[in-house]
Backbone as a ProteinNet text record, in pm:
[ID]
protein_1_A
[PRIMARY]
XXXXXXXXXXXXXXXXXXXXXXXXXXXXXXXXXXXXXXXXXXXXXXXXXXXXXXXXXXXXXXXXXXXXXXXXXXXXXXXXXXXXXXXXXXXXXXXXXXXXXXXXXXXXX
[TERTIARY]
1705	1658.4	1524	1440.6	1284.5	1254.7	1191.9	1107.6	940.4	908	794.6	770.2	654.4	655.4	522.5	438	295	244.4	225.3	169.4	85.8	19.3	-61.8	-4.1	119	229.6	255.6	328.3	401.3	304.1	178.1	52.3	54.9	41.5	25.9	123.9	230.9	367	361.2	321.3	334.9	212.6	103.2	-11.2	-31.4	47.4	23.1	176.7	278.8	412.3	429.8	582.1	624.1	752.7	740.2	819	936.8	1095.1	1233.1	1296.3	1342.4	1363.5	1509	1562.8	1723.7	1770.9	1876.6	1932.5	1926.7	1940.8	1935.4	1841.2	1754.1	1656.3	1572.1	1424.7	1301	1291.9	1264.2	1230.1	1119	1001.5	875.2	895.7	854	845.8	732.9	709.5	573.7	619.9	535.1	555.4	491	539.8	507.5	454.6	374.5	353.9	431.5	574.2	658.5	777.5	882.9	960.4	1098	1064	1178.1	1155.1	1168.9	1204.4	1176.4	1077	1066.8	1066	1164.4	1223	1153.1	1149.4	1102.9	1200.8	1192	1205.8	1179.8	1126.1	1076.2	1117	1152.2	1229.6	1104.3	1103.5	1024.6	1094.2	1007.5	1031.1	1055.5	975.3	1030.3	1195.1	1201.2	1351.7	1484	1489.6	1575.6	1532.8	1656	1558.6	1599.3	1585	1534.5	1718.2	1827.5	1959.9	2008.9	1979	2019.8	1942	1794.8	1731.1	1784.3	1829.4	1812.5	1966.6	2055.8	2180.8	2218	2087.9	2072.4	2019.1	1898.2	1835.7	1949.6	2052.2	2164.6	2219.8	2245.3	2332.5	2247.1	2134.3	2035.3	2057.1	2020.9	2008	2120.9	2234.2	2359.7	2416.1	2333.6	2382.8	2234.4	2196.6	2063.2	2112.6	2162.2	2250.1	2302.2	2418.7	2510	2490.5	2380.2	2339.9	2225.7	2142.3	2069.8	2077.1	2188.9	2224.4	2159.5	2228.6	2249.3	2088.9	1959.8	1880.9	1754	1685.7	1538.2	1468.9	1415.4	1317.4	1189.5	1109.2	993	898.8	969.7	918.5	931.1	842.1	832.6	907.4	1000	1068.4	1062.3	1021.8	1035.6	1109.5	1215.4	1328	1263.1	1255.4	1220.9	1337.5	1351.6	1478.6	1422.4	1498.8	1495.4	1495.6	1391.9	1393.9	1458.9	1436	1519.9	1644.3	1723	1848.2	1898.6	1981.5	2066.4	2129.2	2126.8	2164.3	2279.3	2369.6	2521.1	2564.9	2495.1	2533.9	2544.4	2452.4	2446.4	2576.3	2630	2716.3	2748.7	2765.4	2726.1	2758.9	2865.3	2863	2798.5	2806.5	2638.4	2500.7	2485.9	2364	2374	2481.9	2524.8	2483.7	2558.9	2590	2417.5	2290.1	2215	2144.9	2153.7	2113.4	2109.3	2194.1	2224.3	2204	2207.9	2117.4	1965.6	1930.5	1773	1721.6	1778.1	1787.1	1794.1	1931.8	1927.1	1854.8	1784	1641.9	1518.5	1536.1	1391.2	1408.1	1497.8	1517	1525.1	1588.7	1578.3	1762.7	1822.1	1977.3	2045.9
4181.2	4231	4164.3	4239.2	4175.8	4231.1	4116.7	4172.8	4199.3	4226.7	4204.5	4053.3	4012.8	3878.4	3872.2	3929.8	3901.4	3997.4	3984.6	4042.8	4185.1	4154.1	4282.6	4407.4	4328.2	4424.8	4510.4	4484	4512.2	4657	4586.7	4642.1	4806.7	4759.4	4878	4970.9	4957.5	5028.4	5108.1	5054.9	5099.6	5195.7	5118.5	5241.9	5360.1	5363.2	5456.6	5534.8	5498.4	5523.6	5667.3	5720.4	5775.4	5767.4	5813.3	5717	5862.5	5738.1	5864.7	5739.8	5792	5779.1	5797.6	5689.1	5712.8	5631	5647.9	5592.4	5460.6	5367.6	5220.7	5174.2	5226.8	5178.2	5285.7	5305.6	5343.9	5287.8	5378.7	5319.3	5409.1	5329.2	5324.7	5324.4	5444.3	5433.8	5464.7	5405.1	5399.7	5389.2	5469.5	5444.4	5336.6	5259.2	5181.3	5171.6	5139.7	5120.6	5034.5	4981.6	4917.2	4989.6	4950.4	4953.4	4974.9	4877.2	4865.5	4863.3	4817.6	4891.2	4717.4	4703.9	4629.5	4625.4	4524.4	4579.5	4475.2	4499.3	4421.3	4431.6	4393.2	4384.5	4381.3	4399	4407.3	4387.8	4325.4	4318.3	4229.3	4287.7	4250.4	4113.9	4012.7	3926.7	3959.8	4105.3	4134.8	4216.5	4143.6	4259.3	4189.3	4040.4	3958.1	3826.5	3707.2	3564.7	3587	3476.6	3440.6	3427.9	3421.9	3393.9	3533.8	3616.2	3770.1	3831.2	3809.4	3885.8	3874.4	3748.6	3673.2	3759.9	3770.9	3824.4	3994.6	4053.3	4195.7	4238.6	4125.5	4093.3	4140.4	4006.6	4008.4	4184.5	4207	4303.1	4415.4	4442.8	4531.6	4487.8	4383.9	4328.2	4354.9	4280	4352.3	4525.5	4582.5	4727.8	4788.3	4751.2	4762.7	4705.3	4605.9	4540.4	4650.7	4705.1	4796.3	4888.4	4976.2	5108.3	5057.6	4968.1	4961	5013.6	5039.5	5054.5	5207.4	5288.3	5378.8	5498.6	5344.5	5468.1	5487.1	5564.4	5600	5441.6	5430.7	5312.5	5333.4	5218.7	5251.2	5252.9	5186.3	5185.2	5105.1	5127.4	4970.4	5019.1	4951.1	5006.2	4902.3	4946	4842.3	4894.9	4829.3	4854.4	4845.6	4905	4815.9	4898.7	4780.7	4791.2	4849.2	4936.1	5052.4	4905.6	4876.7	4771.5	4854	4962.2	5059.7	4998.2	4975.3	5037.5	4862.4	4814.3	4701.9	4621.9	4538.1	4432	4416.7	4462.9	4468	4556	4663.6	4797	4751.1	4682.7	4696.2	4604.9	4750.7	4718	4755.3	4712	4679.4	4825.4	4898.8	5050.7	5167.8	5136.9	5210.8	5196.3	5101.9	5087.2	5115.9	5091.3	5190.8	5324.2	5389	5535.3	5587.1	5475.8	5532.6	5527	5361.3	5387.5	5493.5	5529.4	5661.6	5793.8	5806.2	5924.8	5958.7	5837.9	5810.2	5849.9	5790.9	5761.1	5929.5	5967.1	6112.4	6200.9	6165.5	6296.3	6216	6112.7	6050.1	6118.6	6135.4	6199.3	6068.8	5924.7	5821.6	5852.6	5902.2	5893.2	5991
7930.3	7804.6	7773.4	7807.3	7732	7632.2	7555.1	7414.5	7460.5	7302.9	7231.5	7191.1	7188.1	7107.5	7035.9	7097.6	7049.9	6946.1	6870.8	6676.8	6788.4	6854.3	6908.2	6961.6	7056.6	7165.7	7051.8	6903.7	6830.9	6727.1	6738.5	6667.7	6732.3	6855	7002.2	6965.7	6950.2	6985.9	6826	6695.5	6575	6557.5	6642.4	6620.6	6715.2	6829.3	6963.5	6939.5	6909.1	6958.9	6840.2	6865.2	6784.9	6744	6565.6	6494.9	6506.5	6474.5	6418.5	6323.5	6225.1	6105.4	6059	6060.2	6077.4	5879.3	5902.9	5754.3	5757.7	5851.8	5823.3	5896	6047.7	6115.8	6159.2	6144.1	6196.5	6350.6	6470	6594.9	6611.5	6639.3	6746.1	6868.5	6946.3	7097.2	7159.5	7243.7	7333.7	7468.5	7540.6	7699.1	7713.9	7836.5	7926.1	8057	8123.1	8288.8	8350.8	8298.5	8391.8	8380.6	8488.2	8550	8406.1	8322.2	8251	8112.3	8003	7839.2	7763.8	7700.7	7651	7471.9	7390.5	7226.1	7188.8	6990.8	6931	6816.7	6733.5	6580.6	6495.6	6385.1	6252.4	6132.4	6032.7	5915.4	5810.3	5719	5626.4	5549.2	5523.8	5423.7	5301.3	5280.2	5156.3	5137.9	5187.9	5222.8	5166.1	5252.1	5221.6	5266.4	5260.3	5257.9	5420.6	5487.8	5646.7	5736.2	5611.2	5694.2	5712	5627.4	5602.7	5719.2	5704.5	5833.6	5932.9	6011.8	6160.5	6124.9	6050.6	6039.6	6134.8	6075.8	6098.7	6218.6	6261.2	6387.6	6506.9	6459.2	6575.8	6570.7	6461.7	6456.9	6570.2	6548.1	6619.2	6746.3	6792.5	6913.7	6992.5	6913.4	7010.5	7006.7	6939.8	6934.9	7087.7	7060.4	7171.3	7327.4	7321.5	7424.9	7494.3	7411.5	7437.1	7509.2	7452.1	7454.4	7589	7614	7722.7	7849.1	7873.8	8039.9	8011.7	7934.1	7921.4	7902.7	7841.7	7818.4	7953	7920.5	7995.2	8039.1	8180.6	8140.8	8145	8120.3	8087.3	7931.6	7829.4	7724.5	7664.9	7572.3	7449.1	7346.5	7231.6	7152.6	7028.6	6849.7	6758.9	6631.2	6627.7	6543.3	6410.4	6301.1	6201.7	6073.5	5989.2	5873.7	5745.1	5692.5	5563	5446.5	5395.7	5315	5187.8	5166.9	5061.6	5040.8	5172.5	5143.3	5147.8	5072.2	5045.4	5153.7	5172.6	5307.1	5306.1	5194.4	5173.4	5252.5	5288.1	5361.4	5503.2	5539	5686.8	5788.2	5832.9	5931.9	6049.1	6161.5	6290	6343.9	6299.4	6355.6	6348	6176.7	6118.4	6182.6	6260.3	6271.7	6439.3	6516.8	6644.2	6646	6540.7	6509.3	6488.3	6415.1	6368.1	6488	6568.9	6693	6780.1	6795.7	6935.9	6886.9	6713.5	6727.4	6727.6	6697.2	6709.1	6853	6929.5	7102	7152.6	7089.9	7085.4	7093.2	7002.2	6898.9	7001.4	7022.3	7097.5	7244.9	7285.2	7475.9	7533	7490.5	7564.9	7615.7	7531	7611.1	7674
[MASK]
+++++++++++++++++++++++++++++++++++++++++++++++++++++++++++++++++++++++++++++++++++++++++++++++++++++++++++++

């Protein structure tokens, strides 16, 4: 599982990619010239404090885990969180369910 890390990679993928728009997560996709699928993350400070984020992080991360085998390779991918919607909501199937139809509508699954 490789990420994103660098403010620019992340820059690239938000300004080149194209966006799908799900109820609890937005994904950016961009092709790549490698071999394999490189993710990021996104969650605003304004959203919630720093234990709640890293909370939701995981939740993404291991729903991304999951679903990895399964998609296209070759791309850059950046999750980013519906600051709209309440941090009480977010739960790990919901955000599966929003996963794979995103993935869906994108042609990655």
């Amino acid at each position: 599982m490789q990420t994103l890390k660098k403010n620019y990679e992340f820059e690239n993928v938000l300004r080149k990619g194209k966006f799908y728009i799900g109820n609890q997560i937005t994904i950016y996709i961009a092709k790549n010239r490698e071999e394999l699928n490189k993710f990021g993350i996104a969650i605003s400070k304004k959203t919630c404090k720093a234990v709640k984020r890293n909370w939701i992080k995981r939740k993404i991360r291991e729903n991304y885990r999951l679903l990895e085998k399964k998609l296209k390779k070759g791309y850059y991918i950046v999750f980013l969180w519906n600051k709209k919607l309440p941090i009480n909501e977010a739960n790990f199937f919901e955000i599966k369910k929003d996963m794979e139809n995103l993935f869906h509508k994108a042609g990655l699954l």
